[in-house]
C-alpha positions as CSV (number, residue, x, y, z in Angstrom):
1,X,126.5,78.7,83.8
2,X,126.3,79.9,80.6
3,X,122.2,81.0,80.5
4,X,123.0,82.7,83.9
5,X,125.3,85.1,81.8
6,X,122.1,85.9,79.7
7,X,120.5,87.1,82.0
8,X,121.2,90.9,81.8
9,X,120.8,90.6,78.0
10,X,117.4,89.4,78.6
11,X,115.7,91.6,80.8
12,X,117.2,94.7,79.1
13,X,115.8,93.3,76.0
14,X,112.5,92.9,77.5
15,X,112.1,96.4,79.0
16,X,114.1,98.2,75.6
17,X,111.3,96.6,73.4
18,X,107.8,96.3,73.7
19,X,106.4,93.1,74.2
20,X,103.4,93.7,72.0
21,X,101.9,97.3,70.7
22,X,100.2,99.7,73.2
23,X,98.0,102.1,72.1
24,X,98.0,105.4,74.4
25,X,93.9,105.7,75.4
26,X,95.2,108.7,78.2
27,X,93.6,111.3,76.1
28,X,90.5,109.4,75.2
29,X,89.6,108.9,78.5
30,X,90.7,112.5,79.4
31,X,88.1,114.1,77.1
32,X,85.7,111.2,78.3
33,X,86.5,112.8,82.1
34,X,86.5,116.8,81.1
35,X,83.7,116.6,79.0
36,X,80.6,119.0,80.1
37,X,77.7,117.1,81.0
38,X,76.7,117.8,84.5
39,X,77.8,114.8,86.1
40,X,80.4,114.5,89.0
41,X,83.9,113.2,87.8
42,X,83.5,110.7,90.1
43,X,80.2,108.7,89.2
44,X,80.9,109.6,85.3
45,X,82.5,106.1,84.6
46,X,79.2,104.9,85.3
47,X,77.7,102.0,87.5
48,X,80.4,100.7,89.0
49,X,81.6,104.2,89.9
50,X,78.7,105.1,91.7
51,X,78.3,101.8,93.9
52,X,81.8,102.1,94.6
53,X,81.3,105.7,95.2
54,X,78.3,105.2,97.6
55,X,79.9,102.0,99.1
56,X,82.8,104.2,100.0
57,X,80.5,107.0,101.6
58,X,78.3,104.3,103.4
59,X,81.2,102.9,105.0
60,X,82.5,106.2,106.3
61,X,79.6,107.7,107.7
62,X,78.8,104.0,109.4
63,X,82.1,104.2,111.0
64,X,82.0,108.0,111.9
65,X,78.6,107.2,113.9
66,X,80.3,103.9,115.1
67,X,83.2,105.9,116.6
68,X,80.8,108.7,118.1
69,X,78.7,106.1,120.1
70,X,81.5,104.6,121.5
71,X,83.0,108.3,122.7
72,X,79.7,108.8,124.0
73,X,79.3,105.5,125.6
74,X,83.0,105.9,127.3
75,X,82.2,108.9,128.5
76,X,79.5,108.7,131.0
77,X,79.8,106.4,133.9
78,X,78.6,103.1,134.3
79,X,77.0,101.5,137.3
80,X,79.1,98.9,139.1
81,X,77.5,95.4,139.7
């Protein structure tokens, strides 16, 4: 019974306090991001960024052409057999 009572103190201690040091890399990567060299902000992390970029836009126009051939396919008639 007595460790359920130290509960409280134990998780407050563990949020108060830092577990181990954290260095802030925010405005690293923020002058990284907003620096001026022509690219896109969203290829300028660099490979994986642009496959996951062109994945993404592969993926959407696939399903936006999937979805139009199935509004045009529903909307003419077909022939009963």
């Amino acid at each position: 019974m007595n460790h359920l009572l130290k509960v409280p103190v134990l998780a407050r201690r563990a949020f108060s306090t830092p577990a181990r040091r954290l260095t802030n890399k925010v405005p690293e990567a923020q002058k990284f991001f907003q620096a001026d060299n022509g690219l896109p902000v969203h290829i300028k992390g660099g490979t994986g960024d642009v496959v996951l970029y062109r994945a993404t836009m592969t993926l959407t126009l696939g399903g936006a052409m999937y979805s139009v051939y199935w509004l045009v396919f529903a909307s003419f008639p077909h022939k009963k057999e």
